[in-house]
C-alpha positions as CSV (number, residue, x, y, z in Angstrom):
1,X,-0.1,27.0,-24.1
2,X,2.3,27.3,-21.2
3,X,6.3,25.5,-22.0
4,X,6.8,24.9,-18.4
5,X,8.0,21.9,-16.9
6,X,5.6,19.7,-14.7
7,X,6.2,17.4,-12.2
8,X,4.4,13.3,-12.2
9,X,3.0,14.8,-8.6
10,X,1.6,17.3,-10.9
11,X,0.1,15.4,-13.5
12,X,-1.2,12.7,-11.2
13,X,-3.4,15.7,-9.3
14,X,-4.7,16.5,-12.3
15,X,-5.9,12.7,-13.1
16,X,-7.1,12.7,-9.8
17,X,-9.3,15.9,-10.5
18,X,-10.6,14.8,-13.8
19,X,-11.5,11.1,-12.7
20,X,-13.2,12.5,-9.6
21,X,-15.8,13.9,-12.0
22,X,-15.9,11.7,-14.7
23,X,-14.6,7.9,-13.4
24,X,-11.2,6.6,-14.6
25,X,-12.5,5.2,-17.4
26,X,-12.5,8.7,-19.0
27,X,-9.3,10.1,-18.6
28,X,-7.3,10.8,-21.3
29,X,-3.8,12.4,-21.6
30,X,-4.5,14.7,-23.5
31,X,-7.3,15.8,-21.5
32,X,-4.4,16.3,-18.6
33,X,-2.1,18.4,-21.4
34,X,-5.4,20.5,-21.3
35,X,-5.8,20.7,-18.3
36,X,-2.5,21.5,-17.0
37,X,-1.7,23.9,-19.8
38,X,1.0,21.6,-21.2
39,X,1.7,20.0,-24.8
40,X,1.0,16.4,-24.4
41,X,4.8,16.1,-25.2
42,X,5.5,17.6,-21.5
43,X,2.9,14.5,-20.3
44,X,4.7,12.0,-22.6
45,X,8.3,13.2,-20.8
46,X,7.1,11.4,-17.6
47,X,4.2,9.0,-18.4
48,X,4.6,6.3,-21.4
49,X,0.9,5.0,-21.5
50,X,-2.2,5.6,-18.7
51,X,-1.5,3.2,-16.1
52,X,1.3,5.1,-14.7
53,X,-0.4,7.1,-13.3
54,X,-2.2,4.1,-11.4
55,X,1.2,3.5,-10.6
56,X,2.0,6.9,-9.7
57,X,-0.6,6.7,-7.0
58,X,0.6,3.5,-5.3
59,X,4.2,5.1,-5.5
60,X,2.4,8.0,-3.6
61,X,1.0,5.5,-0.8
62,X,4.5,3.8,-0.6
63,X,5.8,7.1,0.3
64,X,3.1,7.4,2.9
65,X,4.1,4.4,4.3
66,X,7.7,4.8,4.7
67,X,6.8,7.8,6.5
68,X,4.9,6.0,9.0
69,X,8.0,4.1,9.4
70,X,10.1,6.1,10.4
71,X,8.0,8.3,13.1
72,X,9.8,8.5,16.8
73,X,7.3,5.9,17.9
74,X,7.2,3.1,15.3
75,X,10.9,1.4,16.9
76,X,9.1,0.7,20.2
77,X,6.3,-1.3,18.4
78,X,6.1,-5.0,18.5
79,X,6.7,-6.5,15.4
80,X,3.3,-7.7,14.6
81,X,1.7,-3.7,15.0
82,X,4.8,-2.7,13.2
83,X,3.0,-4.2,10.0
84,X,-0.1,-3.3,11.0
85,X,0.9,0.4,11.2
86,X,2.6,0.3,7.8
87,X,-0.2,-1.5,5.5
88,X,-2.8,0.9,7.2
89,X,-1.1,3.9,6.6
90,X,-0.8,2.7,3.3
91,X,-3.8,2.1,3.1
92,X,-4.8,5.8,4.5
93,X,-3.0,7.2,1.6
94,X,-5.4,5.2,-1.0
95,X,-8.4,6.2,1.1
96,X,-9.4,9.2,-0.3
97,X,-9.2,7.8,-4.1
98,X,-10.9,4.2,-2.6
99,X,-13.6,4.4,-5.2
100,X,-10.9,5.1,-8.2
101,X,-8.6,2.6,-6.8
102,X,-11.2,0.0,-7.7
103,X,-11.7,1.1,-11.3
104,X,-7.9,1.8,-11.4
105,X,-7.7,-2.5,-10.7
106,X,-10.6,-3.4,-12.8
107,X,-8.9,-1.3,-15.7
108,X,-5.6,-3.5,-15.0
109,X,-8.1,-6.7,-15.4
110,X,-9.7,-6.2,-18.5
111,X,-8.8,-9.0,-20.8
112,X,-7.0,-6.6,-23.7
113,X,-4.5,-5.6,-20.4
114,X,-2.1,-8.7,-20.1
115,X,1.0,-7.0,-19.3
116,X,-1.0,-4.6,-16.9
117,X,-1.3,-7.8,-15.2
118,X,2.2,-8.9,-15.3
119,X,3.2,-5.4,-14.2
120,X,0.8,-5.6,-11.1
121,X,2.8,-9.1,-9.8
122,X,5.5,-7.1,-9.8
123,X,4.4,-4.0,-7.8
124,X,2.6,-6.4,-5.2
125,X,6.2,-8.2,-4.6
126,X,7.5,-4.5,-4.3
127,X,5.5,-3.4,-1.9
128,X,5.4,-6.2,0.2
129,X,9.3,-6.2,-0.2
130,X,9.3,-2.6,1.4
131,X,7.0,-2.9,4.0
132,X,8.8,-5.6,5.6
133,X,11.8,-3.7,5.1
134,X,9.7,-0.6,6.7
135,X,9.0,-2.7,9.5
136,X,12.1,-3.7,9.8
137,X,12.0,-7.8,9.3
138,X,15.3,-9.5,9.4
139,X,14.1,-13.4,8.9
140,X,16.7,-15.4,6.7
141,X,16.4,-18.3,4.8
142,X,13.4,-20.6,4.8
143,X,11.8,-18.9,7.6
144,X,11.7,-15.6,5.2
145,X,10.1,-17.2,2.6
146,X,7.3,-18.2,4.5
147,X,6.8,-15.1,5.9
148,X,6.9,-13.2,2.5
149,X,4.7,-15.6,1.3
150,X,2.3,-15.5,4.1
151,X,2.7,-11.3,4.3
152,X,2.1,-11.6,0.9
153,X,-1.3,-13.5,0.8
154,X,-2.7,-11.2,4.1
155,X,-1.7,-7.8,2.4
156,X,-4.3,-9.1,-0.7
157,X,-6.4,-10.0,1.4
158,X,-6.6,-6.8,3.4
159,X,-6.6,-4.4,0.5
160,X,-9.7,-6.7,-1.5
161,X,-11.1,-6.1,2.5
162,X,-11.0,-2.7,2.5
163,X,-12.0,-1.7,-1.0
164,X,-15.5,-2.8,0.7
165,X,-15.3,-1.1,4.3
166,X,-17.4,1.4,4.8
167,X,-16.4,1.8,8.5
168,X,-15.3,5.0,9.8
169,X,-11.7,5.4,9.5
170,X,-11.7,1.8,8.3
171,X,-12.2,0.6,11.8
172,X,-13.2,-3.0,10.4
173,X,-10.1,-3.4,8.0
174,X,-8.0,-2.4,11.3
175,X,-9.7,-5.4,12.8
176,X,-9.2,-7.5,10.3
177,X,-6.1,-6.9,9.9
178,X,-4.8,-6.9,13.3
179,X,-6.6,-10.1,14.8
180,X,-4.8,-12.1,11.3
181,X,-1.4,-11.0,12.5
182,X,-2.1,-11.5,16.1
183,X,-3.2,-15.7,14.5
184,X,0.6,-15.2,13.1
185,X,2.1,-14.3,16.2
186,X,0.6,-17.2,17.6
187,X,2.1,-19.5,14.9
188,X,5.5,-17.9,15.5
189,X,5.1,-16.1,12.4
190,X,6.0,-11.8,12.9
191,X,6.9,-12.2,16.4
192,X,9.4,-10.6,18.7
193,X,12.6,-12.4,17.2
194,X,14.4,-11.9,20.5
195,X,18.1,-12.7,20.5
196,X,18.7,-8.7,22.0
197,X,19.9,-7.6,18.3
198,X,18.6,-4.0,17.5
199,X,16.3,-4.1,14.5
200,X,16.5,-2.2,11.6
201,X,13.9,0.0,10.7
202,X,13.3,3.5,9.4
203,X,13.9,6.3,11.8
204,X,16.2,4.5,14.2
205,X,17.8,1.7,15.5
206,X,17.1,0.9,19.2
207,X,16.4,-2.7,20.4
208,X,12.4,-3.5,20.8
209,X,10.3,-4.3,23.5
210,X,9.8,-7.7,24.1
211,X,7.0,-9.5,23.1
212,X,4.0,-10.0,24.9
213,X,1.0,-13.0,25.3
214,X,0.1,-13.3,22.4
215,X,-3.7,-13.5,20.9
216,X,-4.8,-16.4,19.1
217,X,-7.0,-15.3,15.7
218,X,-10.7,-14.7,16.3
219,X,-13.6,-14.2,13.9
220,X,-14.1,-10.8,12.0
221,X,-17.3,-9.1,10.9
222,X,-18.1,-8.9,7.4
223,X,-17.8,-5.4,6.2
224,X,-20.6,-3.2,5.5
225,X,-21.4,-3.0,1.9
226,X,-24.4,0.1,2.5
C-alpha cells in the first residue's frame, strides 16, 4: 500500500469510476482506499462521511461554471443569456455523471439522511449565490430578494428538467430555460439594468450592451423520457 498523498480531485475520479459500474449505492470508502492504493486514513484526511463526494462533484461543476464566466465573450452578453450561459455550463459539467447525479439526490432523500437534507438548502443558496455573482447581478434591496428568490425557484426547476432530457446536447433544457428568463425579462426581472454603470462580472469589467425587445414566455415541450 502506497503512503502518498491524494488529492479530493483524485478521490472523486475514483468514485466516479467505481459508481460507473456498480451505481452509487455501492460505493464504499474503503473500496476508493483500494482502489487508489491509499489507507482509508489518506481518504478520511479529505472526506468525513460519503456525501462529500456528492458535494465534491457539484464543487467541480461550480468551477465549470465560473469558468464560463469569465471567457472574453460572456461581458458583452445581455443579462438574461448571462444566466443562461452559467446554469448550462453548469449543467454541462454534471452531464456526463447525469444518471449518478440522480442517485447522488435520491441518496440525499432517503428518510435516515436529515441533515443531508439540511446540507442540500444550503448548497442550493450557494450556488445560486455565485451564479448571480458569476453573472454579475448588482440588484439591492427588495428588488434582490425577488430575484434570488425567483433565480432560485427556475434553477430547481431547470436542473429537475434536465435530469429527464434526453435531447442532444440538452437542446430542450436550453429551451426551457431560456424562454423562462426571456418571461423574466418581460416582467422586468434579469434585464439590462441600464444606468451606464459597468457590471461586474468574472473576466472583466466593460459596460454591456443594451438591452433588446424583449420575448414574452412561450410554451416548452415536455422532454423525452425514451
Amino acid at each position: 500500500m502506497d503512503d502518498r498523498m491524494v488529492t479530493m480531485d483524485e478521490i472523486l475520479d475514483a468514485a466516479l469510476r467505481l459508481a460507473a459500474g456498480a451505481g452509487w449505492d455501492a460505493v464504499r470508502l474503503h473500496r476508493i482506499a483500494e482502489l487508489l492504493d491509499v489507507p482509508l486514513t489518506e481518504i478520511h484526511r479529505h472526506v468525513r462521511q460519503k456525501d462529500d463526494l456528492a458535494e465534491a462533484l457539484f464543487d467541480r461543476a461550480d468551477r465549470a461554471m465560473l469558468e464560463a464566466a469569465g471567457e472574453r465573450e460572456f461581458r458583452f452578453l445581455l443579462p438574461r443569456e448571462r444566466l443562461h450561459r452559467v446554469v448550462m455550463a453548469w449543467l454541462e459539467a454534471l452531464a456526463p455523471h447525469r444518471a449518478l447525479v440522480r442517485e447522488m439526490l435520491l441518496y440525499k432523500l432517503e428518510p435516515p439522511h436529515i441533515h443531508l437534507q439540511v446540507l442540500g438548502v444550503l448548497r442550493v443558496s450557494r450556488t445560486v449565490q455565485w451564479f448571480l455573482e458569476a453573472a454579475g447581478r448588482r440588484s439591492r434591496g427588495l428588488r434582490r430578494s425577488i430575484e434570488e428568490t425567483a433565480f432560485t425557484a427556475l434553477y430547481l426547476a431547470t436542473f429537475a428538467y434536465w435530469l429527464r432530457d434526453r435531447s442532444k446536447d440538452a437542446e430542450r433544457t436550453q429551451q426551457f430555460l431560456r424562454r423562462r428568463l426571456e418571461g423574466f425579462a418581460g416582467r422586468s426581472l434579469f434585464a439590462d439594468e441600464g444606468g451606464g454603470e459597468p457590471v461586474s462580472v468574472v473576466g472583466g469589467g466593460e459596460t454591456e450592451p443594451p438591452a433588446g425587445q424583449e420575448v414574452a414566455a412561450g410554451g416548452v415541450p415536455a422532454p423525452d423520457r425514451t
